[in-house]
C-alpha positions as CSV (number, residue, x, y, z in Angstrom):
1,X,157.8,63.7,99.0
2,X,156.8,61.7,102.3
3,X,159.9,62.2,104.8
4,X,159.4,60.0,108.2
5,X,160.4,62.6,111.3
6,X,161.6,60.6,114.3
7,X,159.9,60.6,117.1
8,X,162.3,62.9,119.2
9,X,162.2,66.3,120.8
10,X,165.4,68.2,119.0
11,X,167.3,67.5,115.9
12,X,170.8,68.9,115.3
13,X,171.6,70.6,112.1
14,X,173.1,67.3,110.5
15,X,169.9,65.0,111.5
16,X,167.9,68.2,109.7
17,X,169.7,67.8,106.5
18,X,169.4,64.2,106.2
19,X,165.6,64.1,107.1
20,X,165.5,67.0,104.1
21,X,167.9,65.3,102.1
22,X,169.7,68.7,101.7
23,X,173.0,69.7,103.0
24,X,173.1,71.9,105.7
25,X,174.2,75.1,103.8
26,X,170.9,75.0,102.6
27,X,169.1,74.5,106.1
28,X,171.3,77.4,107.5
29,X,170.1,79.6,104.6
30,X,166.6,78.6,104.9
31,X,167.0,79.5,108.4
32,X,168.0,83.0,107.5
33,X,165.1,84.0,104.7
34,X,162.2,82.1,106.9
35,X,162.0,83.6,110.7
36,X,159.4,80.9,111.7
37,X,162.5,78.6,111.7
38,X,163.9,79.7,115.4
39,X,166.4,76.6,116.3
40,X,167.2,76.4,120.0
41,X,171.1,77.5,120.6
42,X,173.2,74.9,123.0
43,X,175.6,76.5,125.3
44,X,178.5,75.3,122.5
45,X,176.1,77.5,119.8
46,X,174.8,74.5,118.0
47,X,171.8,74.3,116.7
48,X,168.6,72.2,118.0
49,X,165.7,72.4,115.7
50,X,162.1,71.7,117.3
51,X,159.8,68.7,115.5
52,X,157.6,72.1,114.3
53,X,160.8,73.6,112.9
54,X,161.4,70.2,110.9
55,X,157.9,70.6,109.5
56,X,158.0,73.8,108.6
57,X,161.2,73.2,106.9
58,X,159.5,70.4,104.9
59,X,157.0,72.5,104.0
60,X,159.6,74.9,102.9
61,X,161.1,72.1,100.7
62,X,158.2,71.3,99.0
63,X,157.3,74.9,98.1
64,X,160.3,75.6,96.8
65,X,161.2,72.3,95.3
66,X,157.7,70.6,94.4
67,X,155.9,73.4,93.6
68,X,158.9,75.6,92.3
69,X,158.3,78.7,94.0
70,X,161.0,81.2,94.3
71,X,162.0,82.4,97.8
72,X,160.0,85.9,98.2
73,X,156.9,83.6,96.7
74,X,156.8,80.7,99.0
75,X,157.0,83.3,101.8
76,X,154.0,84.8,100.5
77,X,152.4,81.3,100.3
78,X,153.4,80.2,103.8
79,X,151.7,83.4,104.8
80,X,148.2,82.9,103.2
81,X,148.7,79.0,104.7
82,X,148.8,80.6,108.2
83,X,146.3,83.0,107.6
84,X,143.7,80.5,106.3
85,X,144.7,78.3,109.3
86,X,143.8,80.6,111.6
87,X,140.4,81.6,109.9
88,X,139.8,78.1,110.0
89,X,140.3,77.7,113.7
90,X,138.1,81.3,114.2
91,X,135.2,79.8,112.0
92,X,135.5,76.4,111.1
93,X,132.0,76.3,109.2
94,X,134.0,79.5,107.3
95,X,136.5,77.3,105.9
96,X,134.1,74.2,104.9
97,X,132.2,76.7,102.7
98,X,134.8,77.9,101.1
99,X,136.1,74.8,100.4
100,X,132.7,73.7,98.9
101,X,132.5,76.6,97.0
102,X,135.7,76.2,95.4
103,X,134.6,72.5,94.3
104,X,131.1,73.7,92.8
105,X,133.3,76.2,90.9
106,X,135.6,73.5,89.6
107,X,132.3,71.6,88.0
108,X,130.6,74.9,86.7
109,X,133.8,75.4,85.0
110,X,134.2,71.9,83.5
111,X,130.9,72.4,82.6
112,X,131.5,75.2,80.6
């Protein structure tokens, strides 16, 4: 699920659907479950969502349709991807190690 995000500053609500290929309801609901999705308000209340708004929104899709997480569980997983971003950016050489861990623990258990 590749979707190409235009190279523009704000998207209004209808833009965001099509991008997601979801109708708006849905973008409006997301909206309301995930707080990280903070759309800019126009004078005439309309909604302007932020390029990082879009990708998080993406993201959102994916969990929920890709990997078919439910709502209280894709929260949860947006939470440990934040979490090990920002451990990442503390300690970089952290994150490598783990990551190399992870892979020798693959291969000791296919060795098995």
């Amino acid at each position: 699920m590749q979707a190409t995000i235009p190279d523009k500053e704000y998207f209004r609500i209808g833009e965001v659907s099509k991008i997601l290929d979801v109708d708006a309801y849905v973008v409006r609901f997301w909206e309301s479950e995930f707080k990280s999705i903070k759309p800019l308000r126009t004078k005439s209340y309309q909604r302007l969502y932020r390029k990082k708004d879009l990708e998080e929104l993406l993201l959102i899709k994916d969990l929920l349709y890709t990997d078919k997480f439910t709502i209280s569980g894709a929260k949860r997983q947006l939470l440990k991807m934040k979490e090990s971003r920002a451990k990442l950016k503390r300690d970089p050489k952290e994150g490598m190690f783990a990551e190399v861990k992870k892979g020798l623990l693959q291969i000791k258990r296919m060795l098995s």
